[in-house]
C-alpha positions as a printed Julia matrix, in Angstrom:
289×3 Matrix{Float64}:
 117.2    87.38   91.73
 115.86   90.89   90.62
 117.38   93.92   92.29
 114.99   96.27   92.62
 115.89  100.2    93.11
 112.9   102.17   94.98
 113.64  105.76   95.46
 111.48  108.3    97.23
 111.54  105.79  100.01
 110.6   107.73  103.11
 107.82  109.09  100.87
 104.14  107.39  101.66
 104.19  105.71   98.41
 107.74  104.39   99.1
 107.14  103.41  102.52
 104.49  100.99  101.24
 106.41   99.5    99.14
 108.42   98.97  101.81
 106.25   96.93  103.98
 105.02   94.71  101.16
 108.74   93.99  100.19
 108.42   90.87  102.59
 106.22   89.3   100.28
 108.36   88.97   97.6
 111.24   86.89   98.4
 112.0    86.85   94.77
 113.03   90.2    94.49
 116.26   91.86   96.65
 115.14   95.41   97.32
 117.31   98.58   97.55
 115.1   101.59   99.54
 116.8   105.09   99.13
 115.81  108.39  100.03
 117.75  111.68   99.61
 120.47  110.68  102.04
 121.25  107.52  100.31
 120.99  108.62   96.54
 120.74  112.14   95.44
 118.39  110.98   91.66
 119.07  114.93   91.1
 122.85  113.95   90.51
 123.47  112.0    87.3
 126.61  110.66   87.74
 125.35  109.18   91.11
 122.24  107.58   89.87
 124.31  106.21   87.04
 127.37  104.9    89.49
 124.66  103.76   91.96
 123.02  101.53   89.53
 126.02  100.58   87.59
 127.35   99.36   91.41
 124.62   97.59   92.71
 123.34   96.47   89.38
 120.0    96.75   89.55
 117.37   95.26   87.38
 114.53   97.6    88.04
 113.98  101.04   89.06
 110.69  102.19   91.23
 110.93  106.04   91.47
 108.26  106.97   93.85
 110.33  110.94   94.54
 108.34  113.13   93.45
 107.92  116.74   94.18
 103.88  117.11   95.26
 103.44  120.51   96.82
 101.13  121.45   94.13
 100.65  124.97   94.95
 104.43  125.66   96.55
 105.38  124.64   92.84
 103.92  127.59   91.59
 106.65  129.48   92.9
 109.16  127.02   92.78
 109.16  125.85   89.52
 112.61  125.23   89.21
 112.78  122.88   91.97
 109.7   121.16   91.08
 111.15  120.27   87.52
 113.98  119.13   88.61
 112.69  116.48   90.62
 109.74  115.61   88.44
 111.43  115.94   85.04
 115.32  115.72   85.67
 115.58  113.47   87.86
 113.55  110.66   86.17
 115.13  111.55   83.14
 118.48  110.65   85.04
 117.04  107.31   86.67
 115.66  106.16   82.78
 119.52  106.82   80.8
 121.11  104.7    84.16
 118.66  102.03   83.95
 118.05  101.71   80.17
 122.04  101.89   80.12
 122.23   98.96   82.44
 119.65   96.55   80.2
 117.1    97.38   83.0
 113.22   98.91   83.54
 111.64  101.65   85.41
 108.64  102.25   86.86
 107.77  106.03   87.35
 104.18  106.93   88.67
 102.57  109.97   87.44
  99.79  111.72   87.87
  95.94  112.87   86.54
  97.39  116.49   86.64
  98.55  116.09   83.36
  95.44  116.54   81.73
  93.15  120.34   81.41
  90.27  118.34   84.05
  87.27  120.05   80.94
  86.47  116.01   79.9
  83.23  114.76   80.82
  84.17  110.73   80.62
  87.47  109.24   82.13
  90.74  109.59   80.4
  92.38  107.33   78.58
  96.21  106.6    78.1
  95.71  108.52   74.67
  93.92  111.46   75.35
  96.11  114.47   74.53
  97.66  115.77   77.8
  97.3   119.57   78.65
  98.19  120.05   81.98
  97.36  123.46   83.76
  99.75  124.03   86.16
 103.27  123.7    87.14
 103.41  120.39   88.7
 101.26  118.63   86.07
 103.49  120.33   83.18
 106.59  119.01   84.83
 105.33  115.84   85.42
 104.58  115.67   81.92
 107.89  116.61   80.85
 109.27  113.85   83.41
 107.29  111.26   81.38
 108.34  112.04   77.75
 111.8   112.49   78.8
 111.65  109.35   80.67
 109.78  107.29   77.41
 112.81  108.7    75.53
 115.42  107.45   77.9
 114.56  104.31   78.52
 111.2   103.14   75.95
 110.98  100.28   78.26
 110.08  102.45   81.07
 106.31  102.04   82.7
 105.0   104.97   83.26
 101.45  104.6    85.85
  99.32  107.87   86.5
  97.51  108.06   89.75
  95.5   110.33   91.38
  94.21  111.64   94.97
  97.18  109.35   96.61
  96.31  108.78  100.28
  98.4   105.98  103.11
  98.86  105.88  106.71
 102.57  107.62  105.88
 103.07  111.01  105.47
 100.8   114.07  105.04
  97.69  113.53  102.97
  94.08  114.23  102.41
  92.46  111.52  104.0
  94.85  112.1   107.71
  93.75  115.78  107.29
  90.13  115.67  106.78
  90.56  113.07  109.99
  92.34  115.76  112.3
  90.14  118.53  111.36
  86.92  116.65  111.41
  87.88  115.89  115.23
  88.7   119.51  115.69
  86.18  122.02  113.65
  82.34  121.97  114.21
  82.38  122.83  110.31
  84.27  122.78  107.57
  84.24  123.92  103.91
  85.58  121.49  101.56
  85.65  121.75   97.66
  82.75  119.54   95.58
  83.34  120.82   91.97
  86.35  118.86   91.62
  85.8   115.42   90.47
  87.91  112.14   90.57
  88.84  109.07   92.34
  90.79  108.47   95.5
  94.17  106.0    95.32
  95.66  103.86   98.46
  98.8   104.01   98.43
  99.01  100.17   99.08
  96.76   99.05   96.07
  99.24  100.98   93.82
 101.93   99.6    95.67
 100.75   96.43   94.6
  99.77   97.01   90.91
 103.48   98.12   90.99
 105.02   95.36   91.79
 102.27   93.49   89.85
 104.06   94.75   86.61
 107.35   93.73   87.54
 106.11   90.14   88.19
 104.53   89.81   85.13
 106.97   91.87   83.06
 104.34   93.9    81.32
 104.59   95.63   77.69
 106.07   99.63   78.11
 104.08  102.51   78.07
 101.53  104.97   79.82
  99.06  103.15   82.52
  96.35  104.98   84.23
  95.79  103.45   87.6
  93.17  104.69   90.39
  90.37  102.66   92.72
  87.31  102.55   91.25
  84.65  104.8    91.19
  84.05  108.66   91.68
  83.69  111.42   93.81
  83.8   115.0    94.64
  86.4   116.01   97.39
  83.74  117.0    99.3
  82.33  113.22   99.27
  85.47  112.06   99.74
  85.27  113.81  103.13
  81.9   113.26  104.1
  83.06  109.27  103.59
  86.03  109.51  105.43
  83.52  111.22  108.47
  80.89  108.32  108.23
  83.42  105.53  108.29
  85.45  107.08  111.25
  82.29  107.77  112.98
  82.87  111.51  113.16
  79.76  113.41  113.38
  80.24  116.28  115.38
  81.83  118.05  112.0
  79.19  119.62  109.54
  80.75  119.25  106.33
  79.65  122.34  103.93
  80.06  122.15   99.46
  82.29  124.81   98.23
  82.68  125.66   94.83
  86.25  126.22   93.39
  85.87  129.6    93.49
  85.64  130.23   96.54
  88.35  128.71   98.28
  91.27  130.26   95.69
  94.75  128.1    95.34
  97.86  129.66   93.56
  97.8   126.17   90.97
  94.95  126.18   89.19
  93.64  122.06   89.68
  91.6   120.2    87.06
  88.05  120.07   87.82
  87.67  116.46   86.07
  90.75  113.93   86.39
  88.7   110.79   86.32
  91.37  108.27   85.03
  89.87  105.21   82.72
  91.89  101.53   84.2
  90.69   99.36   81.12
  94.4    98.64   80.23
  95.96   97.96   83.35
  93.09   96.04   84.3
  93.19   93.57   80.86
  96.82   93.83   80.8
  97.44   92.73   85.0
  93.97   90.52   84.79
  93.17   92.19   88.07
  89.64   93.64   89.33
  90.8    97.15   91.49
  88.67   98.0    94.66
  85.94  100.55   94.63
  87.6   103.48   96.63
  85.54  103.34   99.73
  86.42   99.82  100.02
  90.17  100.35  100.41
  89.19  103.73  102.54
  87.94  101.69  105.07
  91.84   99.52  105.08
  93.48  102.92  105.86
  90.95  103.87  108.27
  91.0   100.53  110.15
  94.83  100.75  110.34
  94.68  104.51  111.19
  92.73  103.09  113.9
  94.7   100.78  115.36
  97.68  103.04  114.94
  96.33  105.21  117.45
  94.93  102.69  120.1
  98.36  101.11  120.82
Protein backbone atom coordinates (compact mmCIF):
# COMPACT_ATOMS: atom_id res chain seq x y z
CA UNK A 1 0.00 0.00 0.00
CA UNK A 2 1.25 3.59 -0.99
CA UNK A 3 1.75 6.07 1.81
CA UNK A 4 0.95 9.13 0.66
CA UNK A 5 2.31 12.52 2.45
CA UNK A 6 -0.14 15.65 1.73
CA UNK A 7 1.03 18.78 3.32
CA UNK A 8 -0.71 22.12 3.28
CA UNK A 9 -3.63 20.15 4.53
CA UNK A 10 -5.93 22.69 6.12
CA UNK A 11 -5.27 24.62 2.90
CA UNK A 12 -8.42 24.46 0.24
CA UNK A 13 -6.41 22.46 -2.06
CA UNK A 14 -5.44 20.07 0.79
CA UNK A 15 -8.73 19.83 2.24
CA UNK A 16 -9.95 18.36 -1.05
CA UNK A 17 -7.75 16.02 -1.18
CA UNK A 18 -8.90 15.18 1.88
CA UNK A 19 -12.42 14.34 1.15
CA UNK A 20 -11.60 12.35 -1.97
CA UNK A 21 -9.06 10.23 0.11
CA UNK A 22 -12.09 7.78 0.72
CA UNK A 23 -11.99 6.80 -2.70
CA UNK A 24 -8.86 5.38 -2.79
CA UNK A 25 -8.57 2.54 -0.53
CA UNK A 26 -5.35 1.76 -2.20
CA UNK A 27 -3.51 4.46 -0.90
CA UNK A 28 -2.90 5.14 3.22
CA UNK A 29 -2.90 8.90 3.51
CA UNK A 30 -0.89 11.10 5.94
CA UNK A 31 -2.67 14.94 6.10
CA UNK A 32 -0.31 17.51 7.85
CA UNK A 33 -0.50 21.04 8.32
CA UNK A 34 1.93 23.35 10.21
CA UNK A 35 1.20 21.78 13.57
CA UNK A 36 1.96 18.34 12.46
CA UNK A 37 5.10 18.96 10.16
CA UNK A 38 6.94 22.16 10.01
CA UNK A 39 8.23 21.42 5.65
CA UNK A 40 10.29 24.77 6.63
CA UNK A 41 12.49 22.43 8.94
CA UNK A 42 14.70 19.99 7.04
CA UNK A 43 15.64 17.69 9.43
CA UNK A 44 11.87 17.21 10.25
CA UNK A 45 10.63 16.67 6.79
CA UNK A 46 13.51 14.30 6.35
CA UNK A 47 12.86 12.32 9.92
CA UNK A 48 9.10 12.55 9.14
CA UNK A 49 9.38 10.75 5.95
CA UNK A 50 12.22 8.55 6.84
CA UNK A 51 9.59 7.46 9.96
CA UNK A 52 6.53 6.95 8.32
CA UNK A 53 8.06 5.94 5.07
CA UNK A 54 6.21 7.40 2.68
CA UNK A 55 5.99 6.66 -0.95
CA UNK A 56 4.68 9.92 -2.24
CA UNK A 57 4.68 13.44 -1.33
CA UNK A 58 1.58 15.95 -2.26
CA UNK A 59 2.75 19.46 -1.14
CA UNK A 60 -0.26 21.58 -1.52
CA UNK A 61 1.60 24.62 1.28
CA UNK A 62 2.06 27.21 -0.45
CA UNK A 63 2.41 30.79 0.42
CA UNK A 64 -0.50 32.71 -1.92
CA UNK A 65 -0.86 36.22 -0.61
CA UNK A 66 0.26 37.56 -3.83
CA UNK A 67 0.49 41.09 -2.98
CA UNK A 68 1.52 40.60 1.03
CA UNK A 69 4.59 38.83 -0.73
CA UNK A 70 5.72 41.91 -2.02
CA UNK A 71 6.79 42.87 1.25
CA UNK A 72 7.45 39.69 2.58
CA UNK A 73 9.61 38.17 0.33
CA UNK A 74 11.53 36.33 2.64
CA UNK A 75 8.73 34.46 3.99
CA UNK A 76 7.20 33.85 0.75
CA UNK A 77 10.47 32.03 -0.51
CA UNK A 78 10.80 30.13 2.07
CA UNK A 79 7.69 28.40 1.80
CA UNK A 80 7.51 28.34 -1.97
CA UNK A 81 11.17 27.60 -2.72
CA UNK A 82 12.72 26.11 0.59
CA UNK A 83 10.45 24.22 1.69
CA UNK A 84 9.76 22.11 -1.47
CA UNK A 85 13.26 21.98 -1.96
CA UNK A 86 13.31 20.21 1.58
CA UNK A 87 10.20 17.85 0.81
CA UNK A 88 12.11 16.75 -2.87
CA UNK A 89 15.94 15.73 -1.02
CA UNK A 90 13.53 13.65 1.83
CA UNK A 91 11.51 12.02 -0.71
CA UNK A 92 14.01 11.43 -3.57
CA UNK A 93 16.28 10.19 -0.53
CA UNK A 94 13.64 7.72 0.45
CA UNK A 95 13.21 6.10 -3.38
CA UNK A 96 9.91 8.15 -3.42
CA UNK A 97 7.87 11.01 -5.74
CA UNK A 98 6.43 14.35 -5.23
CA UNK A 99 3.87 16.16 -6.49
CA UNK A 100 4.22 20.03 -6.09
CA UNK A 101 1.53 22.31 -7.82
CA UNK A 102 2.58 25.53 -9.19
CA UNK A 103 1.29 28.19 -10.68
CA UNK A 104 0.61 30.45 -14.20
CA UNK A 105 2.47 33.30 -12.30
CA UNK A 106 5.52 32.09 -13.51
CA UNK A 107 5.24 33.38 -16.80
CA UNK A 108 5.45 37.67 -17.96
CA UNK A 109 1.20 37.19 -18.94
CA UNK A 110 2.53 39.42 -22.79
CA UNK A 111 1.61 35.83 -24.85
CA UNK A 112 -1.26 35.94 -27.02
CA UNK A 113 -1.88 31.86 -27.24
CA UNK A 114 -1.74 29.50 -24.10
CA UNK A 115 1.49 28.44 -22.60
CA UNK A 116 3.08 25.53 -22.94
CA UNK A 117 5.31 23.43 -20.47
CA UNK A 118 8.31 24.94 -22.58
CA UNK A 119 7.74 28.38 -22.92
CA UNK A 120 10.53 30.28 -21.14
CA UNK A 121 9.25 31.36 -17.69
CA UNK A 122 9.61 35.12 -16.66
CA UNK A 123 7.66 35.69 -13.83
CA UNK A 124 6.91 39.38 -12.68
CA UNK A 125 6.53 39.37 -9.26
CA UNK A 126 7.57 37.95 -6.05
CA UNK A 127 5.39 35.05 -5.66
CA UNK A 128 5.70 33.83 -9.27
CA UNK A 129 9.70 34.23 -9.01
CA UNK A 130 9.67 32.13 -5.90
CA UNK A 131 7.52 29.72 -7.14
CA UNK A 132 9.78 29.37 -9.90
CA UNK A 133 12.71 28.92 -7.85
CA UNK A 134 10.59 26.22 -5.78
CA UNK A 135 10.27 24.25 -9.07
CA UNK A 136 13.91 24.12 -10.35
CA UNK A 137 15.11 23.45 -6.98
CA UNK A 138 12.58 20.85 -6.58
CA UNK A 139 13.44 19.17 -10.43
CA UNK A 140 17.00 19.16 -8.99
CA UNK A 141 16.17 17.39 -5.80
CA UNK A 142 14.23 14.87 -6.71
CA UNK A 143 14.02 14.63 -11.09
CA UNK A 144 11.19 12.37 -10.41
CA UNK A 145 9.22 15.07 -8.93
CA UNK A 146 5.76 16.24 -10.87
CA UNK A 147 5.56 19.49 -10.93
CA UNK A 148 1.50 20.75 -12.11
CA UNK A 149 0.87 24.62 -12.67
CA UNK A 150 -2.57 25.86 -12.00
CA UNK A 151 -4.21 28.89 -12.07
CA UNK A 152 -7.28 31.03 -10.57
CA UNK A 153 -7.66 28.08 -7.76
CA UNK A 154 -11.17 28.35 -6.28
CA UNK A 155 -13.12 25.38 -3.52
CA UNK A 156 -15.70 25.60 -0.97
CA UNK A 157 -12.48 25.79 1.70
CA UNK A 158 -10.81 28.70 2.51
CA UNK A 159 -10.73 32.28 1.14
CA UNK A 160 -11.00 32.61 -2.61
CA UNK A 161 -12.30 34.46 -5.56
CA UNK A 162 -15.28 32.74 -6.36
CA UNK A 163 -16.67 32.92 -2.13
CA UNK A 164 -15.78 36.66 -2.49
CA UNK A 165 -17.38 37.77 -5.57
CA UNK A 166 -20.47 35.63 -3.80
CA UNK A 167 -20.43 37.80 -0.48
CA UNK A 168 -20.02 41.02 -2.17
CA UNK A 169 -22.40 40.42 -4.97
CA UNK A 170 -25.09 39.89 -2.03
CA UNK A 171 -23.85 43.01 -0.39
CA UNK A 172 -22.84 45.96 -3.06
CA UNK A 173 -25.37 47.34 -5.65
CA UNK A 174 -22.05 47.61 -7.85
CA UNK A 175 -18.91 46.53 -8.10
CA UNK A 176 -15.72 47.12 -10.15
CA UNK A 177 -13.95 44.08 -11.08
CA UNK A 178 -10.79 43.78 -13.37
CA UNK A 179 -11.46 42.49 -17.31
CA UNK A 180 -7.93 42.99 -18.82
CA UNK A 181 -6.64 40.06 -17.15
CA UNK A 182 -7.15 36.92 -18.97
CA UNK A 183 -7.12 33.15 -17.98
CA UNK A 184 -8.97 30.21 -16.80
CA UNK A 185 -10.56 29.38 -13.49
CA UNK A 186 -9.37 25.87 -11.53
CA UNK A 187 -11.68 23.78 -8.90
CA UNK A 188 -9.90 22.80 -6.50
CA UNK A 189 -11.52 19.25 -6.71
CA UNK A 190 -10.76 18.62 -10.51
CA UNK A 191 -7.05 19.23 -9.63
CA UNK A 192 -7.46 17.24 -6.71
CA UNK A 193 -8.28 14.59 -8.92
CA UNK A 194 -5.77 14.99 -11.81
CA UNK A 195 -3.46 14.71 -8.72
CA UNK A 196 -4.12 11.71 -7.61
CA UNK A 197 -4.70 10.70 -11.28
CA UNK A 198 -0.82 10.81 -11.66
CA UNK A 199 -0.07 8.81 -8.79
CA UNK A 200 -2.40 6.01 -10.06
CA UNK A 201 -0.99 5.87 -13.22
CA UNK A 202 2.61 6.64 -12.22
CA UNK A 203 3.17 9.22 -14.88
CA UNK A 204 6.68 10.25 -16.58
CA UNK A 205 8.43 13.49 -14.37
CA UNK A 206 8.30 16.85 -15.33
CA UNK A 207 6.34 20.26 -15.69
CA UNK A 208 2.33 19.81 -16.28
CA UNK A 209 0.10 22.69 -16.91
CA UNK A 210 -3.30 21.92 -15.58
CA UNK A 211 -6.50 24.37 -15.60
CA UNK A 212 -10.48 23.78 -16.71
CA UNK A 213 -11.04 24.58 -19.96
CA UNK A 214 -11.72 27.59 -21.57
CA UNK A 215 -11.19 31.44 -20.94
CA UNK A 216 -12.16 34.41 -19.34
CA UNK A 217 -11.60 37.79 -18.01
CA UNK A 218 -12.01 38.17 -14.13
CA UNK A 219 -14.62 40.28 -14.78
CA UNK A 220 -16.57 37.27 -16.64
CA UNK A 221 -15.60 35.15 -14.19
CA UNK A 222 -17.78 37.29 -11.90
CA UNK A 223 -20.54 38.10 -13.98
CA UNK A 224 -20.78 33.93 -14.23
CA UNK A 225 -20.52 33.34 -10.78
CA UNK A 226 -23.70 36.22 -10.47
CA UNK A 227 -25.87 34.43 -13.21
CA UNK A 228 -25.43 30.95 -11.82
CA UNK A 229 -26.13 32.07 -8.14
CA UNK A 230 -28.98 34.05 -9.33
CA UNK A 231 -27.61 37.33 -8.02
CA UNK A 232 -28.86 40.22 -9.86
CA UNK A 233 -29.23 42.97 -7.68
CA UNK A 234 -25.19 43.60 -8.19
CA UNK A 235 -24.21 45.67 -11.40
CA UNK A 236 -20.98 44.35 -12.26
CA UNK A 237 -18.73 47.28 -13.95
CA UNK A 238 -15.11 46.36 -16.43
CA UNK A 239 -12.09 47.88 -14.95
CA UNK A 240 -8.96 48.08 -16.58
CA UNK A 241 -5.73 47.14 -14.64
CA UNK A 242 -4.93 50.42 -14.18
CA UNK A 243 -7.23 51.48 -12.34
CA UNK A 244 -7.59 49.36 -9.52
CA UNK A 245 -3.50 49.41 -8.57
CA UNK A 246 -2.02 46.13 -6.59
CA UNK A 247 1.55 46.24 -5.00
CA UNK A 248 2.41 42.69 -7.35
CA UNK A 249 2.25 43.47 -10.62
CA UNK A 250 -0.16 40.18 -12.15
CA UNK A 251 0.18 38.84 -15.69
CA UNK A 252 -2.38 40.08 -17.95
CA UNK A 253 -2.39 36.64 -20.05
CA UNK A 254 -1.77 33.24 -18.02
CA UNK A 255 -3.83 31.06 -20.27
CA UNK A 256 -2.17 27.60 -19.55
CA UNK A 257 -2.17 25.00 -22.73
CA UNK A 258 -3.40 21.07 -21.03
CA UNK A 259 -2.35 19.09 -24.28
CA UNK A 260 0.13 16.99 -22.15
CA UNK A 261 -1.66 16.21 -19.18
CA UNK A 262 -4.58 15.59 -21.17
CA UNK A 263 -2.63 12.80 -23.71
CA UNK A 264 -0.53 11.74 -20.93
CA UNK A 265 -3.81 11.07 -18.09
CA UNK A 266 -6.24 10.22 -21.32
CA UNK A 267 -8.68 12.49 -19.57
CA UNK A 268 -11.12 15.24 -21.18
CA UNK A 269 -11.04 18.37 -18.25
CA UNK A 270 -14.39 20.33 -17.75
CA UNK A 271 -15.04 23.65 -19.32
CA UNK A 272 -14.76 26.04 -16.24
CA UNK A 273 -18.33 27.05 -15.92
CA UNK A 274 -19.20 23.52 -15.79
CA UNK A 275 -17.29 22.73 -12.59
CA UNK A 276 -18.40 26.49 -11.34
CA UNK A 277 -21.70 25.38 -11.15
CA UNK A 278 -20.27 21.98 -8.61
CA UNK A 279 -18.91 24.66 -6.19
CA UNK A 280 -21.85 26.75 -6.44
CA UNK A 281 -24.34 23.89 -5.92
CA UNK A 282 -22.34 22.77 -2.84
CA UNK A 283 -21.89 26.41 -1.67
CA UNK A 284 -25.50 26.14 -1.77
CA UNK A 285 -26.30 23.50 0.16
CA UNK A 286 -23.64 24.48 2.62
CA UNK A 287 -25.62 27.30 3.59
CA UNK A 288 -29.25 25.81 3.64
CA UNK A 289 -28.44 23.23 6.38
Amino acid sequence: MKRILVTGANGQLGQVVRDLSAQYPQFQFLFTDIAELDICDAQSVETYISTHKINWVLNCAAYTAVDRAEQEEALCDKINHIAPAYLAHAIEKAGGRMIHISTDYVFNGTAHIPYTEETPTAPIAVYGRTKRAGETALLEACPAAIILRTAWLYSVYGNNFVKTMLRLGREKTELGVIFDQIGTPTYANDLAKVMLACIVQDIPAGIYHFSNEGVCSWYDFTKEIHRQAGITTCNVKPLHTVDYPTPAQRPHYSVLDKTKIKQTLGITIPHWTESLQECICLLEKATTK
